[in-house]
N, C-alpha and C positions, 0 to 999 in steps of 0.2 A: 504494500500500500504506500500510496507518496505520503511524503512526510513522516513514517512509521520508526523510517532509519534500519529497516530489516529487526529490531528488538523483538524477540519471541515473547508468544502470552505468558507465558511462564515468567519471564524474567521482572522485577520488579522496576518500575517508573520513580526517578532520583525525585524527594520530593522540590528539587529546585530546579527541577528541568524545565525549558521553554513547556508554556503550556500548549502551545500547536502539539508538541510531539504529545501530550498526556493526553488529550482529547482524541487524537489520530492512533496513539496506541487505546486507548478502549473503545472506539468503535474498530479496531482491525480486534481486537480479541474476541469480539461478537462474530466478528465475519470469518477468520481463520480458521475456525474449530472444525470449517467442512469434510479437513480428511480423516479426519476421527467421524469412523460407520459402526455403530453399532452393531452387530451380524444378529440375523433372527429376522430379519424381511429382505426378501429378494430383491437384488439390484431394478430398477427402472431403466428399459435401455432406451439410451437416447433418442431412439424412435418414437417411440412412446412418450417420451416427454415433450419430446417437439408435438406431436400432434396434439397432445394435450394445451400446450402453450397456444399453439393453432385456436382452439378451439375457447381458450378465454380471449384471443385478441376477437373471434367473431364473436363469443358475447358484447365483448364491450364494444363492438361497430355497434348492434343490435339498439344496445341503451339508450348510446353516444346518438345513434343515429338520429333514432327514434324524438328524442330528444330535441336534438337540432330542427328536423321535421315538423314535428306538430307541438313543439313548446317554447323553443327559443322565442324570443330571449324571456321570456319567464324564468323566473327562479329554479320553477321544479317540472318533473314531466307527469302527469296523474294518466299512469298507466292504461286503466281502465275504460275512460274515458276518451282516452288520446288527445288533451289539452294540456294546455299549462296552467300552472295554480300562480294564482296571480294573488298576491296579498289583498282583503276586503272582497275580493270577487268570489270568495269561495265563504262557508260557513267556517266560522271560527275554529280552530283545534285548540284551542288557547297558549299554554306556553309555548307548542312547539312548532309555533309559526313565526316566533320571534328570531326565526335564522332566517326569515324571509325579509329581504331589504328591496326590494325591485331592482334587485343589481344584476339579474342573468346569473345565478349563485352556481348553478349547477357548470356551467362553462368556466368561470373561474376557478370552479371546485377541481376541477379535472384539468389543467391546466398541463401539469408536471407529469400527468398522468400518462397523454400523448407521445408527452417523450420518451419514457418508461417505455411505451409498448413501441418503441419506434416508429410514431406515426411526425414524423416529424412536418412535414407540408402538411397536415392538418393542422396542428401545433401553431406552425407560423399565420394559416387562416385564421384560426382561435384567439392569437393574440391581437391580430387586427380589429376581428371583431368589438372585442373587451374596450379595445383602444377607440374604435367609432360609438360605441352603442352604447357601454355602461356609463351610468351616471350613480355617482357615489352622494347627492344634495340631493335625498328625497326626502319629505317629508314623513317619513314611517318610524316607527318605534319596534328596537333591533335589542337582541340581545348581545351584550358586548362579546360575553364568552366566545357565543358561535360566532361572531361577525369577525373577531380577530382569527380564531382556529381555521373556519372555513375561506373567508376572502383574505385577510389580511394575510393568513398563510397562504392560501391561494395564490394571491398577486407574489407574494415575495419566490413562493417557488419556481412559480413561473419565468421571472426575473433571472432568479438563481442558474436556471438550465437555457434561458434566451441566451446571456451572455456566454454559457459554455458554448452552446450552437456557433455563436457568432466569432470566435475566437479556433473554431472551428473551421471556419470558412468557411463552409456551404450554403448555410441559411442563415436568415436572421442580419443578413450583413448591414440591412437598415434599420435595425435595432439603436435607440440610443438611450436605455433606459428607459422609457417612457409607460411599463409596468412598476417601475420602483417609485415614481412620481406620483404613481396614483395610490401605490402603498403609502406614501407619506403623508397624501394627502389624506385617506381614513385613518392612518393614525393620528392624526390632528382633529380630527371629527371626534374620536375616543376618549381623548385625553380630559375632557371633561367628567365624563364620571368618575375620576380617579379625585374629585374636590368633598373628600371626606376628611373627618379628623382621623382616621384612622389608614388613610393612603387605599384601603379595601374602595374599587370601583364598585360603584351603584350595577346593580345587576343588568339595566338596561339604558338605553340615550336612544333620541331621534338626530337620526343623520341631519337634518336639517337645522335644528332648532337647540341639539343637546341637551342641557341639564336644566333650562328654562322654562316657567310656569307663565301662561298657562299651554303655548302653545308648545311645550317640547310632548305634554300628556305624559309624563314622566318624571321622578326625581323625589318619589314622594317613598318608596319602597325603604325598609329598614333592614333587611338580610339580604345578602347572599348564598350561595354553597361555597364549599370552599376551594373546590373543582373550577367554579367560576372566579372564583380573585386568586388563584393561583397556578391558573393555567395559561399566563402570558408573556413570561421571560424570556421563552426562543425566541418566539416572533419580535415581540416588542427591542429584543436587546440586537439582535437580524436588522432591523430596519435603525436602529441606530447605529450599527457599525458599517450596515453601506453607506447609509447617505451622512454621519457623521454626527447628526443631533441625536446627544446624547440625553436627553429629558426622557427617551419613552424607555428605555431601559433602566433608569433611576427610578421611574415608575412602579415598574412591572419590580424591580428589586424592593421599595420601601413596601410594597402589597406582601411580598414572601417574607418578608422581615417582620413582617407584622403578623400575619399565618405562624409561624416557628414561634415568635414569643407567646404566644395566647395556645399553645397547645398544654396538656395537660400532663404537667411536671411530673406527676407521679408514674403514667400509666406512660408520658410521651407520645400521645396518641394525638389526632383530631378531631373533631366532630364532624358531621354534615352540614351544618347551617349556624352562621354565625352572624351578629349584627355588625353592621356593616359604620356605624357608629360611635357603640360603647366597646365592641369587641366581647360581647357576651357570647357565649354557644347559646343557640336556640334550640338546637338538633344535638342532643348529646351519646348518640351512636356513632360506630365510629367503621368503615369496613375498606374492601380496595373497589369496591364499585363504584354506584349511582353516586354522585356528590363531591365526592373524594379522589376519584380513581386518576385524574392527570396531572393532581397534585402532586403525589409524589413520581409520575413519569417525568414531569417535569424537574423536579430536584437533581435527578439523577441522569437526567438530558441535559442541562444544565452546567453541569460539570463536565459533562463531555465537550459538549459547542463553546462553552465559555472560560474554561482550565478556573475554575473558580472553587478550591478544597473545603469550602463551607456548604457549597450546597452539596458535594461528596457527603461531607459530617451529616448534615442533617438530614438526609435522605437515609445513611446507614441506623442513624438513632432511631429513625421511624421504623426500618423495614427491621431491627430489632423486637421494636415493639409489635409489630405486626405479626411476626414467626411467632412470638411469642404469646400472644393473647387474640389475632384473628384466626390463622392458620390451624386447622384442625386436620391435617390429611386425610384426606383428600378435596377436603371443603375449606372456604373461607368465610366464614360466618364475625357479621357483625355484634361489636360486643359495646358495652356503655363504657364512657370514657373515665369515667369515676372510679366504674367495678368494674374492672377489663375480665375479670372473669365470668361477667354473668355474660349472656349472649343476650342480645337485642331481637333476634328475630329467627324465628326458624325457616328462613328462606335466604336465596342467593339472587340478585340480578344478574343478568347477560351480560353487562357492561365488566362486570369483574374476569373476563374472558383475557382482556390484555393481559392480566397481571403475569402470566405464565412468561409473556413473552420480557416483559421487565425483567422479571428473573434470571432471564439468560444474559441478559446486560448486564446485569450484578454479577452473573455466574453462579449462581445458585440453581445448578440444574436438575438436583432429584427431586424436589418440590413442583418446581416447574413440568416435571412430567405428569406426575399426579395430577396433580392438577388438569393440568392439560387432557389427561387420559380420562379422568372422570365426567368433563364436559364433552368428550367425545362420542363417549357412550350415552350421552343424554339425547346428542343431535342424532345415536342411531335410530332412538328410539323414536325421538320426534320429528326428522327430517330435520328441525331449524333448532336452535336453540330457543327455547319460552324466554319472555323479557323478565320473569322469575320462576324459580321452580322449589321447591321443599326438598329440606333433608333428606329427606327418601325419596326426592327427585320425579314428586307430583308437579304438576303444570301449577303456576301459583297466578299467575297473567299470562295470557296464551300468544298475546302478539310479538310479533316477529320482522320487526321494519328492515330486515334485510344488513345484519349489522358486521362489521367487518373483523371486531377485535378476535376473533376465536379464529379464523384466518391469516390476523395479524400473527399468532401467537404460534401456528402452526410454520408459518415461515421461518423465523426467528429459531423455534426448536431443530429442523432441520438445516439450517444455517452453522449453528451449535455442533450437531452432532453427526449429521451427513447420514441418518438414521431414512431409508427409502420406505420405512414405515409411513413418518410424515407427507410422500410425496403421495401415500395410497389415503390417507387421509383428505389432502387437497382433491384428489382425484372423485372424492365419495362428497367432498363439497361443489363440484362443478357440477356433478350430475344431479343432487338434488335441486340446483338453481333450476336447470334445466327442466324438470320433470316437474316443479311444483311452481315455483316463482315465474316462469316465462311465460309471458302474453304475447299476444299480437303487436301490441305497442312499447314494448319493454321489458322490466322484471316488474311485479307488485310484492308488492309487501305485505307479508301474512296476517291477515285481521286473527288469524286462531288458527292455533301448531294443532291442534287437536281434529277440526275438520278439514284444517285445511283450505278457507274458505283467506280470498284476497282483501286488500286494504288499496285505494287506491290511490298509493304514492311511492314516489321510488326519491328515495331521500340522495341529495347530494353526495355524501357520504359513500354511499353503494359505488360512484363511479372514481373517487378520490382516493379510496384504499381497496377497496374488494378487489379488485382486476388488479391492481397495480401488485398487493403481495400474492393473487394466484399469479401470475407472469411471472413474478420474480423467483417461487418456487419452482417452478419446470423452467427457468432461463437458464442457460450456463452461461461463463462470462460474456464469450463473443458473440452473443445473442442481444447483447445491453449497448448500444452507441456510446456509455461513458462510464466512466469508474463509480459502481457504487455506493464503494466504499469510501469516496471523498467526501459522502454526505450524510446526515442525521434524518433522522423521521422524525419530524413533527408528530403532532398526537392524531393530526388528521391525515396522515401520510406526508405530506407534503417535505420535499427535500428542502436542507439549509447545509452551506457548504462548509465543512471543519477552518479551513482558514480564515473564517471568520474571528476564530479564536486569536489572530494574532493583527487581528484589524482595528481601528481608531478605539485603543484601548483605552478611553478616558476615564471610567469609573474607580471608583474608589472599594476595593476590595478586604473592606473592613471586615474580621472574621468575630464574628456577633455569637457563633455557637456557644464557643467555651465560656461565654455570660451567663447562660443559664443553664448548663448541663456541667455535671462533671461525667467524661466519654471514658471510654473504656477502652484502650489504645487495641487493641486484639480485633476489633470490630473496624480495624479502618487501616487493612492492608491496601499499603500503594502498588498492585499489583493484578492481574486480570490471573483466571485458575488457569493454569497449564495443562492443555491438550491433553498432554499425555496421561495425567492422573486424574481426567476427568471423569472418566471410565475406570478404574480401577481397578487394574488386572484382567478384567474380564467384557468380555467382547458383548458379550449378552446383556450388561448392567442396564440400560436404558428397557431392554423390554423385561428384566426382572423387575423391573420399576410398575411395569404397566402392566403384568400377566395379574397378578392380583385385583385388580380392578378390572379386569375384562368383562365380566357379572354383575357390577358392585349395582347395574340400576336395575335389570332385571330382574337378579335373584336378590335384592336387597330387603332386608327388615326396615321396618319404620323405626326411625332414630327419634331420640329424645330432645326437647331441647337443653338440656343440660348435660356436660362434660361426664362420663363414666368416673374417671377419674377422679375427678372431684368429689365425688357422689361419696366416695368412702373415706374422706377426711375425715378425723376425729373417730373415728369408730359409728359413723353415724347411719340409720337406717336410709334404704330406701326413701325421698321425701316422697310427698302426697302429690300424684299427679290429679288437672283438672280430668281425665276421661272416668277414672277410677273414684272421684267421689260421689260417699252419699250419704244424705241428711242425716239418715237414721243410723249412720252408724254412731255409736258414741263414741271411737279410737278416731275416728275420722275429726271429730268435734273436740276433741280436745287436741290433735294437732293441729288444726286452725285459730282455736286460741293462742299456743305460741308459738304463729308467727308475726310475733309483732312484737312480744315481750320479750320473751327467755334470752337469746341471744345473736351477736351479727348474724351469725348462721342462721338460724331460724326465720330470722327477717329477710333472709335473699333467698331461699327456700318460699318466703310468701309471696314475694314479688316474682318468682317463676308461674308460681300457682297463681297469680291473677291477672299475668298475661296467658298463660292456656285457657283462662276463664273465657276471656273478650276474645278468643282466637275461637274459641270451640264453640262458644254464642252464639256467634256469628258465622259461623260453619252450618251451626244448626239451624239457624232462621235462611238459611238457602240449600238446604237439603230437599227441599219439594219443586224447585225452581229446573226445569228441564234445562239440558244445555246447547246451546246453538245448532243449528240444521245448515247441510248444503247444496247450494244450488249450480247445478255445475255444467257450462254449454259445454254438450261436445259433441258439434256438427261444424262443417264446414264454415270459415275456416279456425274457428276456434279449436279443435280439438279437446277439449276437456281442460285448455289453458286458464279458461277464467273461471273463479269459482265466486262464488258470493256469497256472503254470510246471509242466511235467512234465521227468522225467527220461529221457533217450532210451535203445534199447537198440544192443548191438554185431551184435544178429542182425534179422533181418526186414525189411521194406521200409524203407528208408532215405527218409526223408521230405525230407532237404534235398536230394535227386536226381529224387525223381520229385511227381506230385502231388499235393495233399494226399489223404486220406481223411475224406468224411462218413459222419454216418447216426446211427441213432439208437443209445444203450446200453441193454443189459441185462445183468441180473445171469446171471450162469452158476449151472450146478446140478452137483455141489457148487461151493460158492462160492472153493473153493480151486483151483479148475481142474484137482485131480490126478490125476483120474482121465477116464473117458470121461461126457460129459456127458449127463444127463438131463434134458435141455430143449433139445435141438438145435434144436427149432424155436422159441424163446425167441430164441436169437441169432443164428439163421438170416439173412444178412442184415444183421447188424447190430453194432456196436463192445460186446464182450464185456467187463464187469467182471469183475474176481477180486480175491480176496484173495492178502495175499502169506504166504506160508509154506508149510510141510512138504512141499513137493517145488521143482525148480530149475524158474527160467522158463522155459528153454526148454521143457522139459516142459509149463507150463500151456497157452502158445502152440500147440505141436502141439495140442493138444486142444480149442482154442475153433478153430481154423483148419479141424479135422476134423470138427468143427459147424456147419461153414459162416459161421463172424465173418469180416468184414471188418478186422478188427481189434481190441486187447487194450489193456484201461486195468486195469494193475496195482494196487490200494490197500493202501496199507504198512498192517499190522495193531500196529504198536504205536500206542495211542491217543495223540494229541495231537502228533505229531509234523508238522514246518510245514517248510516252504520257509522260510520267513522266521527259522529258528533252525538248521537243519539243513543239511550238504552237500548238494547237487545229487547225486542217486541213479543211480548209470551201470547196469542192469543188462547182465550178459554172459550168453555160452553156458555149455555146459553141458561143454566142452571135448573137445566130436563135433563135424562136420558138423552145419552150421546154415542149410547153403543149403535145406535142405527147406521154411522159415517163410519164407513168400512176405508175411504183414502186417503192419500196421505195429505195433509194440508199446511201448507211454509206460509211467511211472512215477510215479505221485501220493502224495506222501505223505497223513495221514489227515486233516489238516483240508482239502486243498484236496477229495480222497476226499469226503468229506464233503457239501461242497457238491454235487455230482452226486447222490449219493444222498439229501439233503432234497429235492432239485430235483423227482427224481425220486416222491419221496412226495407231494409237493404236486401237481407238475403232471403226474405218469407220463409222458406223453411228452417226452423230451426227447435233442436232437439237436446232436450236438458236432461240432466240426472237429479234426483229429488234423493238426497244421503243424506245418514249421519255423521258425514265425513268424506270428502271427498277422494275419488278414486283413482290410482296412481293412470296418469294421462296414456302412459305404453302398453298398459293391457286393458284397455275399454276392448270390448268385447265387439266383433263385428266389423272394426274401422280400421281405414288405411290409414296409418298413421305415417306423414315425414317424419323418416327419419331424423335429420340434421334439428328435429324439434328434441330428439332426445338426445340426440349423440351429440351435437351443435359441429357437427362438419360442415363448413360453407361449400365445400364441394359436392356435397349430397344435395342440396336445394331444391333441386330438380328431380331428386328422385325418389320415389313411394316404394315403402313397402309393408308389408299385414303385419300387424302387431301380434306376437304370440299373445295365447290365452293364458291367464294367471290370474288369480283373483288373491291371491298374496298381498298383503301392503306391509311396510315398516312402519306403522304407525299404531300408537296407542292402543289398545283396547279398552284402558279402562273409563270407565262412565263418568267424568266427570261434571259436575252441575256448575254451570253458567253462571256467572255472576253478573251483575248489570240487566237484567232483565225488566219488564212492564208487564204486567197482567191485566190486563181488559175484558171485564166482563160480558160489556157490551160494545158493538160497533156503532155507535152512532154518534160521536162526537165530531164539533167538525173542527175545522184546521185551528181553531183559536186554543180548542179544548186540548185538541191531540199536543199541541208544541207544551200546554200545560203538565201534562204527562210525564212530558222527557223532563220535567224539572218540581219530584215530586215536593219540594220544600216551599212549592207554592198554593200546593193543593189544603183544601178545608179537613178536619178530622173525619170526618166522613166520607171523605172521598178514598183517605188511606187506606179504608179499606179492602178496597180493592185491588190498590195498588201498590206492587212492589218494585222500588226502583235502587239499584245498587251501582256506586260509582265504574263507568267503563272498566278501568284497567285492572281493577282488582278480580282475581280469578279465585277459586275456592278451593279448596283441597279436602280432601277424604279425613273428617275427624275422627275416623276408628283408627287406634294404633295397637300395636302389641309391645308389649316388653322384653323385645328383643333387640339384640345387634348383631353386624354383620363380623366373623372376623374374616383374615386372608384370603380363605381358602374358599370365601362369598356362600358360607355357609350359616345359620341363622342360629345363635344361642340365645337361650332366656336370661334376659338380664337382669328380671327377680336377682334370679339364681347365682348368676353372679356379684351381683350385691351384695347378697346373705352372705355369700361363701367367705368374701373377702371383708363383710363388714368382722366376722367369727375371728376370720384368721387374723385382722388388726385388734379385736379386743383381746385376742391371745396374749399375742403381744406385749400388746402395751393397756394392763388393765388399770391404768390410772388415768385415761381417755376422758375427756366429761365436754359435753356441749356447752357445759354452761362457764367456760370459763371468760370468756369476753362477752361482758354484759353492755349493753347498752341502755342509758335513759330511753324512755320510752317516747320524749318527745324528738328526741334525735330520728328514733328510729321511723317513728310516725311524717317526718320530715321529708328522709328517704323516701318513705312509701309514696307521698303524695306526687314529692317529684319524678319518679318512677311513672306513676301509673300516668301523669299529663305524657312523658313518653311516647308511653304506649298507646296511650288514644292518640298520639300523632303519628303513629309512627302504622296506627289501621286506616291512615287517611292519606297519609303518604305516594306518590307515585314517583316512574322515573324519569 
């Protein structure tokens, strides 16, 4: 690598070396490791890789294309529809449209990305474009986080690889900067939020207007996450050493200075949400995901791009504390930043995917497989990864916006270990894109890993890093136009050049750690692990890592939320879980009494117990709640590509029992289904439309049933209304006898409504599948399927052939219940009533009755658990039993054991409690 000086990973870094070489030796120690193979997966021969490589540059034409086609210069491409989502034009998503600035996001988003896959002449169009069309003076209200990650990274990497180009000779030779210009110019649009007492930027600004009332609509907000004020030192300190002003990187440094002091001395941890003012935690969980997780990518990027030994220190102090009070191998489970022993939550977000791949930056690689290996096995299960899933690796929120870090992570390990494992991994991520996520107009983004059914948006993001690290995993070097390893990843992919580190070094590199910690010198080798004993002895090490966990989600027990481990401090029983109480026992009732008195223990013991309260409450008031249906075209030319979330009903053929229904749709006569139909021989045969309103469904149901449909697709009649903004729609009976409705009957709101009926004008015939889940697109039974829709050959394009029969899928079986649902007992409300619905906090108590409504993202998991666990060998022990055994074998011991030896006042401890359970009621309300 240039600038490396030939120095092996092994060898250690002088701590007064030029820091160009310290940053250039740790990213070549991440990159170097390739000839170190683990053995235990068969080589990938270069044929194979090339075609694979092939076949993600034709994904991302497909995207890219699509994109430019029918979205540019919009932001984003909304798949489904084949438009662009234009900020206001579309119905609200609420926060996560704050990365929408009407800047053409998604172009600048993919910018570096072109060059990556060597699309250079499109590259050099792309930048032109950016350079005529975007305007960075809108009047919109942006989030800062995304706006610097996605454009401001954007523009600078774009920048960063023009001027290689151009230096280059070939292209770009009219290049004079004039992407760096326009970076300066948004960072001077940003720099405003950064006017706190606490240096922490306001979490959003209008481009136009900034931090100004009334017309900035902004500035009034008192937190952030800490994800957001601490995820902007590359870019921001990037854009101060090309063009020289050194303010935005003073910036981005006084925000992390400020993060580092305000973490939690004891535990050295951080929380998720902090005020943005006083510097108080709001959010006092603490994990590597949702909130947190670029915080510390950042610390330890940091020091690489900017040869800076403080953010080394406190990145190491952190990921100390991490191993030691997140990290439970194979899981990373959030814990309170107070009690780093108690856990916060018995679930994981998707976002915690990168961390595997940090790890190898650190060099920390047998965690990093684990890890890595047990997310693996999630996505075999579920095709995608859930945006959360349970300890025992239930769906906990089902959506799936197509997200890149468990790709990112998968590069990086094979980078590491040259393990052709990871290349069969990337290879089982191409083909699910293919087979589940590709449309006609793009990829969509999964509204639900469980049916299977689309969301229709394909986030900037999907084209900024997904293609870029699948590319780079099947690239070998001479396949790349320029040295990879001159450059850093940004959090959003995006490259920034290491010699940056020896460029208009004006800062002042004050080292602030050793003020508030005393470090642990063991913990802060100047050095990257060596190759050769990375493996240790044995060639097999990396899949001895991962054969254990090959079952861990299949054949798994349901985990508890609390540490086994722990469980037998002190000599102390089994504690009292919430599934296993009851009123009447009286052993039960007097350990509820001391949890609050007798002792700490006791008291963290109650606060376990009443969070499985509010867990399993809440589990159980959505145990009657059916869980989403789907609707899936697949006729010409969709093929079974788009799927759409329907709402199921409480009457009719129950479709997660018996087999699906096909066939083609039509519309009914009258179209409201309420009377007897005038076109019986219209739907004779076939899956009946109707509209919804002026009479109850079960009523329209009898009536296309008495027409001869095989089935009923209801279309919500208030216009504009979406899955993607609105409850899941439960329709019920009509509060008769309902055994009479033998078919099956879904629920579409009006946009996904919609698509059927354009489908249908364009191409008239078209034939749906009515599932509980939708059916893998290569074995629909009967149809010629293109190939190049599975395979993604562009060579194939042109040519068909029968899809073998299989009715096998990789996905889920188990049942679980929907959360975000509406029950409707009647249909006759009209459009004023129904938007009433999707927001039941405005309905009378009487109305509640009838109506259940649960926040979108939150998904539900199965409140029965056993008291077991899994060990090695993904075998299931009772964990009574081991409790007992080991509590016997510690009061052997040590019979001088007593709980009650650290007592606490009572109002201390009642203290705790309160602040505890505000928590946890935040943390059931919580999303990502």
């Amino acid at each position: 690598m240039s600038g490396a000086g030939g120095r092996g990973c092994g060898s250690p870094v002088p701590q007064r070396a030029p820091w160009s070489l310290v940053a250039a030796t740790a990213a070549f120690c991440l990159v170097s490791a390739t000839s170190v193979w683990t053995a235990g997966a068969e080589p990938m021969s270069r044929e194979e890789k090339q075609k694979l490589g092939n076949q993600v540059l034709e994904m991302f034409d497909h995207a890219y294309g699509n994109y430019m086609e029918h979205a540019y210069p919009a932001d984003e491409l909304m798949p489904l529809t084949c438009r662009g989502r234009v900020r206001g034009q579309e119905p609200s998503r609420g926060d996560v449209d704050d990365a929408l600035g009407k800047f053409s996001l998604t172009l600048i988003d993919s910018l570096d990305t072109l060059v990556v896959l060597n699309k250079t002449k499109e590259f050099e169009d792309a930048v032109r474009k950016v350079l005529r069309d975007v305007n960075l003076d809108n009047d919109v209200v942006v989030s800062v986080f995304e706006t610097n990650i996605r454009v401001l990274g954007g523009l600078l990497g774009g920048h960063s690889l023009a001027i290689m180009l151009k230096e280059k000779g070939e292209y770009m030779q009219w290049y004079n900067d004039e992407l760096l210009q326009m970076a300066k110019q948004l960072g001077y649009k940003l720099l405003p939020a950064f006017n706190t007492t606490s240096g922490l930027p306001y979490p959003r600004i209008n481009l136009k207007f900034g931090i100004r009332k009334p017309e900035a609509r902004t500035g009034t907000e008192t937190d952030t996450c800490t994800a957001c004020a601490g995820t902007l030192i590359l870019e921001f300190a990037a854009l101060s050493r090309f063009t020289g002003a050194t303010i935005f990187e003073e910036y981005a440094r006084k925000a992390l200075d400020f993060l580092w002091e305000k973490r939690q001395r004891s535990s050295n941890l951080v929380g998720v949400t902090i005020n943005i003012h006083t510097g108080d935690w709001v959010r006092k969980d603490s994990g590597v995901g949702a909130g947190i997780d670029s915080y510390y990518e950042y610390l330890l990027k940091a020091y690489v791009l900017l040869g800076d030994d403080s953010f080394l220190e406190r990145f190491n102090t952190h990921y100390d504390a991490i191993m030691r009070y997140i990290s439970q191998p194979p899981l990373l489970l959030d814990v309170h930043i107070h009690k780093p022993m108690l856990n916060a939550r018995t679930w994981m977000d998707a976002l915690l995917a990168f961390f595997p791949g940090l790890q190898v930056l650190k060099g920390d690689i047998r965690p990093a497989i684990e890890t890595h290996e047990m997310l693996y096995q999630v996505i075999k299960k579920h095709n995608f990864l859930p945006e959360a899933f349970t300890t025992d690796f239930r769906v906990h929120w089902a959506q799936h916006p197509l997200r890149p870090e468990f790709a990112e992570s998968t590069y990086f390990l094979y980078k590491a270990t040259g393990d052709p494992y990871y290349l069969e991994v990337g290879k089982t991520l191409i083909e699910n894109l293919n087979k589940y996520a590709r449309v006609p107009c793009g990829f969509a983004a999964m509204k639900d890993v469980r049916t299977g059914s689309h969301e229709d948006r394909m986030d900037s993001f999907f084209l900024a890093e997904m293609f870029k690290y699948l590319y780079l995993l099947f690239a070998d070097k001479e396949d790349i136009i320029f040295d990879i390893e001159d450059y850093i990843f940004t959090t959003e992919a995006h490259l920034l050049p290491l010699w940056l580190s020896t460029t208009n070094q004006s800062i002042s590199k004050k080292n602030i750690t050793s003020e508030y910690t005393e470090l642990d010198d063991s913990n802060f080798d100047w050095t990257c692990p060596n190759t050769q004993i990375l493996f240790p002895n044995d060639p097999l090490y990396a899949q001895s890592i991962r054969e254990p966990l090959k079952n861990v989600v299949d054949k798994s027990c349901p985990r508890g939320i609390i540490r086994v481990e722990e469980s037998f401090r002190s000599g102390a029983k089994p504690p009292l879980r919430a599934r296993d109480f009851m009123a009447t026992n009286p052993e039960h009732l007097e350990i509820l009494k001391k949890m609050g008195a007798a002792s700490s223990i006791d008291a963290e013991d109650g606060l376990r117990f009443m969070q499985e309260m509010i867990e399993l409450s809440s589990q159980q008031q959505k145990e009657q709640q059916l869980p989403p249906r789907a609707v899936q075209i697949v006729s010409h030319p969709f093929f079974g590509r788009v799927v759409l979330t329907a709402g199921p009903a409480q009457f009719g053929l129950d479709l997660s029992k018996h087999k699906e229904t096909r066939g083609f749709v039509a519309s009914s006569k009258p179209y409201n289904g309420c009377s007897e139909l005038t076109n019986p021989e219209a739907v004779m045969g076939k899956i009946a439309l109707i509209q919804r309103g002026q009479c109850m469904f079960a009523e329209k149901a009898r009536n296309i049933q008495n027409a001869g449909a095989i089935g009923g697709i209801v279309i919500d009649d208030n216009e504009g209304s979406s899955s993607d903004t609105a409850p899941l729609f439960q329709m019920a009976g009509d509060g008769k006898d309902t055994d009479d409705i033998k078919i099956p009957m879904l629920f579409l709101f009006s946009k996904e409504g919609s698509i059927i009926l354009d489908a249908i004008r364009e191409y008239e015939e078209v034939e749906v599948l009515l599932s509980d889940k939708a059916k893998d697109r290569a074995i629909l039974k009967g149809k010629m399927i293109p190939s190049y829709i599975i395979n993604s050959n562009p060579e194939m394009e042109n040519e068909e052939q029968s899809s073998p029969e299989n009715d096998s899928q990789n996905q889920s079986d188990e049942q679980v219940s929907s959360s975000s649902q509406e029950v409707d007992l009647v249909d006759q409300e009209s459009s004023e009533e129904s938007s009433l619905n999707s927001h039941p906090e405005s309905l009378s108590p009487a109305d509640t009755d009838n109506v259940a409504s649960i926040s979108p993202s939150e998904q539900t998991s199965d409140p029965t658990e056993n008291h077991e666990t899994t060990n090695l060998n993904g075998e299931c022990t009772d964990l009574d039993n081991q409790l007992q055994e080991q509590s016997e074998t510690e009061e052997d011991s040590n019979p001088n054991v007593s709980w009650g030896k650290k007592v606490q006042p009572i109002d201390s401890i009642l203290a705790d409690w309160n602040e505890d359970i505000e928590a946890f009621e935040m943390m059931e309300k919580d999303e990502l």
